[in-house]
N, C-alpha and C positions, 0 to 999 in steps of 0.2 A: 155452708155459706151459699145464699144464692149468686146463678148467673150474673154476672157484669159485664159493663159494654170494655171492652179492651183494646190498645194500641200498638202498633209493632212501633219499637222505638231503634231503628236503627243507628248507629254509628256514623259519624261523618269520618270516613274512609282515611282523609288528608289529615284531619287533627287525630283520629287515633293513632294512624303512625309515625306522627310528632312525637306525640306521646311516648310510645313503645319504642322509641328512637333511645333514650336514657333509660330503659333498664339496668342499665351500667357493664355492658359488653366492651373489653377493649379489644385492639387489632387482633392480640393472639386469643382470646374467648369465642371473637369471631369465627377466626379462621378454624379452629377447632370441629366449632360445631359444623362448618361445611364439611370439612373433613370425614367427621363423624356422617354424615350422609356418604360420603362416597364409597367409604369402608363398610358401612351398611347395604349397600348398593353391591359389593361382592367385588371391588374394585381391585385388580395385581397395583396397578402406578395411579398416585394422583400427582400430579404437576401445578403447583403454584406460580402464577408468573406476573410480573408485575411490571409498570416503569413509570417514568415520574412525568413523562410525555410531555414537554414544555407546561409545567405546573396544571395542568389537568391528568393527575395520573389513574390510572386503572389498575385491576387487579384481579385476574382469572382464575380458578379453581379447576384442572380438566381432568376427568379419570376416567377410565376404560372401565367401567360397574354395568350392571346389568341395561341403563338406561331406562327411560321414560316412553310413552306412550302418548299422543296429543292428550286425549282424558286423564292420565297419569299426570302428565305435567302441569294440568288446570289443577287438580287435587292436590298435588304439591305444594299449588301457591297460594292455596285457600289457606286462610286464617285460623289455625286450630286444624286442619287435617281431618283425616278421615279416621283415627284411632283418638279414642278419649286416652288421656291420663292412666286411668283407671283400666283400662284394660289390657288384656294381656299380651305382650309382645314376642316376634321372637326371639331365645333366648341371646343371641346375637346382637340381636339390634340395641344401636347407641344410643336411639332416638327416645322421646320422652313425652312433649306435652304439642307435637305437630307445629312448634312455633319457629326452630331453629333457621330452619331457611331464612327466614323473612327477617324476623328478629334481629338473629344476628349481622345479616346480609345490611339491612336498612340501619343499623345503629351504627355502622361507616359509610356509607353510601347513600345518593337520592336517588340513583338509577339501577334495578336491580335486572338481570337479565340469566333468563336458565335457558339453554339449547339443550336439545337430549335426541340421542340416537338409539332409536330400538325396531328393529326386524326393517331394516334398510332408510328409515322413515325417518327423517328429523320434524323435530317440532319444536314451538319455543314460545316464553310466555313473557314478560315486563310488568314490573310497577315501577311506575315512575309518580314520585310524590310531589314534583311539579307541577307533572300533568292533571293528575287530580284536585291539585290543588286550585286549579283555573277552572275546570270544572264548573256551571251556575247551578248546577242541583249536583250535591253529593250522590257517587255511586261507586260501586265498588268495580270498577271495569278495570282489568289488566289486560294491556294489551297482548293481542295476537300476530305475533309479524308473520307476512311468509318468507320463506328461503332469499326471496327476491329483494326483499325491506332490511331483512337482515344485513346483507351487503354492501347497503347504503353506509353503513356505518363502518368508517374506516378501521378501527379498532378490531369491531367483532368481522370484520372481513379478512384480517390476518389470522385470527385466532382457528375461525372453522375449517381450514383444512385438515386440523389435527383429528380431526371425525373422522375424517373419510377414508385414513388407514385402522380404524378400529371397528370392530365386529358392531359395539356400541360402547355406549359413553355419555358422558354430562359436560357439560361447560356450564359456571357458571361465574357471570362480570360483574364486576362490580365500579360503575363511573359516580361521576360527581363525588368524588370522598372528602366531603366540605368538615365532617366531624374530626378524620385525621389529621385535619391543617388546624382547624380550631383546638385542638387539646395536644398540640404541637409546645417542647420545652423552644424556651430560647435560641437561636441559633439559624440557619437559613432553612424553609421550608425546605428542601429540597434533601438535607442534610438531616432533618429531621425525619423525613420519610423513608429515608435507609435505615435510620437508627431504628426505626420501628419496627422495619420487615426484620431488621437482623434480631431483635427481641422475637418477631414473632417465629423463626426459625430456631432459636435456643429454645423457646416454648414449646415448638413440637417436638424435635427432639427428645424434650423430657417427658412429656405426657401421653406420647405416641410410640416408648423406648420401647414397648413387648411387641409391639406390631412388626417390628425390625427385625426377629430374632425368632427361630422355629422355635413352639410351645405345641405344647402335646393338645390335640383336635384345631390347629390353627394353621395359619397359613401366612408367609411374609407378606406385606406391604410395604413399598417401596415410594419414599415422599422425596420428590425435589421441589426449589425453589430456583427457578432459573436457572433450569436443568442440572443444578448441582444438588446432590440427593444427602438428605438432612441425614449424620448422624444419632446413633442412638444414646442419651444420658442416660444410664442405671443409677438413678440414687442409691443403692445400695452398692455400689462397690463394685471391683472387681472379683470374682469367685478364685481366691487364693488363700492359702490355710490361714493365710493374719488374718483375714475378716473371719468372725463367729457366727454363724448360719444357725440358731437356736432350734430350739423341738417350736415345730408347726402344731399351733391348734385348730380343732373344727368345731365352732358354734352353730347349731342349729337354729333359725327361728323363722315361725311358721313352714316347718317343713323344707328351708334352705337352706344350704353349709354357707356361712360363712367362714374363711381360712384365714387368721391370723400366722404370720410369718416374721417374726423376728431376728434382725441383724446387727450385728455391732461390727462396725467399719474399722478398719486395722489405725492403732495410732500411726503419728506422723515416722516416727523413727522406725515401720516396719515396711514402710511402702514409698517409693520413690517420690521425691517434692513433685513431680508434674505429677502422677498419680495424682496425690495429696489433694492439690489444688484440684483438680477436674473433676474429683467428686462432693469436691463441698457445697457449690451449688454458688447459685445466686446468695449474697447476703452471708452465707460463710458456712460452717457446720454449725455454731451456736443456734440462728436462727432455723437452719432446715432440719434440727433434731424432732422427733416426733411420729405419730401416724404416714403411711402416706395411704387414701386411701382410692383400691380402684373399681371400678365397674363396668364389666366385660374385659378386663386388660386398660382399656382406659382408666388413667390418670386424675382422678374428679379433683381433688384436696390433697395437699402437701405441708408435713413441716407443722403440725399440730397438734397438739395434746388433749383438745378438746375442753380445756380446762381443768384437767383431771389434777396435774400437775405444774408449776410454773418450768419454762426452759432454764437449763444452768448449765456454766461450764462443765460439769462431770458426766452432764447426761448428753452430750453434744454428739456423739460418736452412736447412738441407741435410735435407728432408727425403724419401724415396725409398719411390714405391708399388711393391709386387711383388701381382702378377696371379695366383693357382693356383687350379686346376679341384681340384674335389671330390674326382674319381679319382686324386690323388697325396697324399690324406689320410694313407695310411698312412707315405709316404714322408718326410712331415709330421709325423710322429706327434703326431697332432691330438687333442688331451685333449677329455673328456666334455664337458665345460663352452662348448668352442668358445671357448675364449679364452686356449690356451695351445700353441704349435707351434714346431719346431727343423727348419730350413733342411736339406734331405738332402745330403749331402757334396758333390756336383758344386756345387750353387747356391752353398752355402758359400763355397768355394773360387772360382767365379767374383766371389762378392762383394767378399771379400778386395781379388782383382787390383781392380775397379773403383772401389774406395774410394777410395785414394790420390789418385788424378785427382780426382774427384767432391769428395772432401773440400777440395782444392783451390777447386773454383768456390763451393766453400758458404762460402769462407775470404771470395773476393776482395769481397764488398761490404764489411768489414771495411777489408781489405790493399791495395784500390785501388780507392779509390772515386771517382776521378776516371776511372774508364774505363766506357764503356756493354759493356755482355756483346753477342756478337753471337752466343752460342750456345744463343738460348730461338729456334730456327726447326725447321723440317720440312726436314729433311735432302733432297736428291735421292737420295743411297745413303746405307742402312740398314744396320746389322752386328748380325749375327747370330751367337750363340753356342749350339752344339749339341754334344754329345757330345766335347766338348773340343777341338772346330776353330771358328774363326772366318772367315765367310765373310760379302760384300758383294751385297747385292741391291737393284734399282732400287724405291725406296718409290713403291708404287703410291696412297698418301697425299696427296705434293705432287700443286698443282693443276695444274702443268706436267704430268705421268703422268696423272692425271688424265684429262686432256684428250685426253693421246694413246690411251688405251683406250675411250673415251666412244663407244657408237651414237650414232644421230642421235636418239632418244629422252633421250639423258644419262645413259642407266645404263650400267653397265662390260659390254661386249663378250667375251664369254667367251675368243672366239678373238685378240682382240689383248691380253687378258691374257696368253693363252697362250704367242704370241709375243714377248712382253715377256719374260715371263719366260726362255725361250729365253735370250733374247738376255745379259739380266742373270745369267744360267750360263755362260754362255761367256767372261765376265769374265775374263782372261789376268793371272790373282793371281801366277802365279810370275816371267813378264815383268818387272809393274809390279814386285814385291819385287827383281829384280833392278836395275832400274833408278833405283828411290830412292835403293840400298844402293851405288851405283855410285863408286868412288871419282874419278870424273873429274865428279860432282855433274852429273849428266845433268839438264838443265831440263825439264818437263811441262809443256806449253804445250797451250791448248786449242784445241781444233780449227774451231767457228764462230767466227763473223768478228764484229765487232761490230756491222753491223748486222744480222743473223739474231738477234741475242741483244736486239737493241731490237725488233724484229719479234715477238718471243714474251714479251717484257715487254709490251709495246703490247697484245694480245690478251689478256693475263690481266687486265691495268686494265682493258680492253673489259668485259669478259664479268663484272667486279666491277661497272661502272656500269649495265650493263643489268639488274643485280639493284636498281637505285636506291639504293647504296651512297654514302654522301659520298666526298670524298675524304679529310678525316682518316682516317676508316673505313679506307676502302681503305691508305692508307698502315700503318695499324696491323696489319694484316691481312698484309699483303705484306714487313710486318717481321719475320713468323713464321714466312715459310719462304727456305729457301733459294735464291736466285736470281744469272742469269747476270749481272748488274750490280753494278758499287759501290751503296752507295746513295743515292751524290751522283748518279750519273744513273739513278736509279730515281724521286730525287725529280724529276727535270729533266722524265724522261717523263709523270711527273704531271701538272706543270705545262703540258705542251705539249697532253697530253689535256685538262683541264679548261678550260687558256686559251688554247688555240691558240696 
């Protein structure tokens, strides 16, 4: 094709962020995504603070995260950022298509304001959709205040001394909230703007719950709202024998684990009424049965089956976490908002098959309740589902494995992991498949003897009571994983540990 004469067609600044205004964010999607920046940012506390301020209320976002830089904070508030979509992020980060700030920021507010402190230096940027909008030639100019303009502003002049005891940090405001008064229920504005923060406070709570709580490579964060720091919601339950903690799967795709984890929350007659209640959720356990799915630890989707299957009273109690890294976003096709994604074909598909089973065990508190589950334990072998083969490997999880990789330090031994694994590859899957399938019902009989199997139950109770573990402890403990005894002589061993 030949050369042609061409036009830059820019955007008029003011009607684009009308526009982008109804992407459909509410108070708590917004706040989220801020969030998500500050947790991103490497943030210990972020503080939410808010007040209704004689009907013009505001609403501040402050964390102690790495902060900005003046050129940092211009790229910030650019439209689209400095990282396509498409490219790689790190694996931490919550961020996604560079629009969050603003976005979300502008689809409750007309006045957007980020302050940031990094290597002593504050700096600070504005869109104000007002002001643009008066504007006679569209441009995309956000303003730059300095320290000194910022003060003028009675609001963000209370707010910035919270800086000036942190190494660094972010502020960012949010005025004119013309959208939260407009999609306000009946009732006095004032009355509705409580009702919202306190929605949006049960919202973080749930989708922010693993951030609260030390997880292996993570770190806590610490969220208040009005200096009172949000509890954390586990949709799944309390971690007590009545809840069933299923065998965890690992789906590969493109080279990423995804980790499916399955839970069946204890019926109502094995877990206290306030329990009961606190973990059913908004809307009840009927409607929050289902997926929850997260990414990095965040919360993305809740309470859905994807359509695989309809919700029903017996599957109400069957709820299932899936685990996905930020680098299968696309595959995810992960909407702006971070709170709307569809399962890529493989995962799909392996859901499907695991349903059937799974929805079963979510049935039996229900369809047999006179029977104890004996399948909330820590497997010895693990199944793994990759690229549409399934294969068995020795869970280096249980405390029996455990043990056998352990230096004399207690930490895992690089090279008898290594051997382990070996060993757990060389697993002879086509033998065993033949020999199930045997039409002369060939027996699998185990190979220690029984007391080699009391000999390594006896040293895991040891090495429980040298922790100063009780024994109920211990017995609860030893109910959740897989072991080479019934558990009429597990309890026996008990008894002969503690009473000779």
């Amino acid at each position: 094709m030949n050369c042609c004469d061409s036009v830059e067609l820019l955007p008029n600044p003011a009607f684009l962020m009308q526009s982008m205004r109804h992407i459909g964010y509410t108070l708590e999607t917004a706040l989220a995504d801020i969030i998500d920046n500050s947790i991103a940012a490497n943030a210990d506390t972020i503080s939410i603070q808010y007040r209704w301020n004689d009907a013009n209320p505001w609403i501040a976002i402050i964390d102690d995260g790495c902060g900005m830089s003046a050129e940092g904070i211009k790229e910030a508030m650019r439209f689209g950022g400095e990282l396509s979509p498409v490219q790689s992020r790190n694996s931490n980060d919550l961020g996604r298509f560079g629009l969050g700030l603003k976005t979300a920021s502008l689809s409750q507010c007309r006045r957007l304001t980020v302050i940031s402190k990094q290597d002593k230096v504050v700096s600070a940027c504005i869109w104000d959709i007002d002001i643009l909008t008066k504007e006679p030639t569209p441009k995309w100019n956000a303003l730059l205040p300095s320290l000194e303009m910022l003060k003028e502003d009675v609001i963000i002049e209370k707010l910035l001394p919270q800086l000036d005891s942190k190494t660094s940090g972010t502020i960012v405001v949010w005025q004119k909230l013309d959208n939260l008064a407009e999609n306000s229920k009946k009732g006095s504005a004032e009355n509705n703007f409580s009702d919202a923060m306190s929605h949006a406070i049960e919202h973080t709570g749930l989708f922010f719950h693993r951030f609260f709580v030390k997880e292996k490579g993570s770190k806590i964060v610490q969220i208040s709202f009005n200096g009172t720091v949000v509890d954390a919601i586990n949709p799944f339950g309390l971690a007590i024998p009545s809840r069933q903690e299923l065998q965890e799967e690992k789906v590969t795709v493109a080279g990423q684990d995804i980790l499916i984890q399955p839970f069946v929350l204890p019926h109502r007659s094995k877990v206290s009424k306030q329990d009961y209640v606190k973990f059913e959720g908004e809307d009840g356990y009927l409607h929050n049965q289902g997926f929850y799915v997260y990414r990095n630890r965040r919360l993305i989707i809740k309470g859905t089956w994807f359509r695989i299957i309809p919700k029903t009273e017996l599957n109400k109690l069957l709820r299932i976490r899936i685990d996905i890294p930020n680098s299968l976003d696309h595959l995810w096709q992960l909407d702006v908002k971070k709170s709307s994604a569809s399962p890529p074909l493989v995962v799909l598909t392996r859901l499907k098959e695991l349903l059937p089973s799974l929805s079963l065990r979510g049935k039996r508190p229900y369809t047999n309740r006179g029977t104890r589950s004996i399948s909330d334990v820590v497997y010895i072998w693990r199944r793994e589902f990759a690229n549409g083969k399934v294969s068995y490997v020795i869970n280096d999880e249980h405390p029996f494995v455990k043990s056998l990789i352990a230096n004399n330090e207690g930490d895992v031994d690089p090279q008898k992991l290594s051997y382990l694994r070996i060993i757990s590859g060389a697993f002879p899957a086509e033998t065993f498949h033949n020999d199930v399938n045997d039409d002369a019902k060939t027996v699998i009989v185990p190979v220690a003897q029984q007391n080699e199997m009391d000999i390594a139950v006896r040293k895991l109770i040891a090495s429980y009571r040298s922790l100063g573990m009780s024994k109920d402890t211990i017995q609860e403990s030893m109910s959740r994983n897989e072991l080479p005894v019934s558990k009429e002589r597990m309890e026996e061993l008990l008894e002969e540990e503690f009473n000779g």
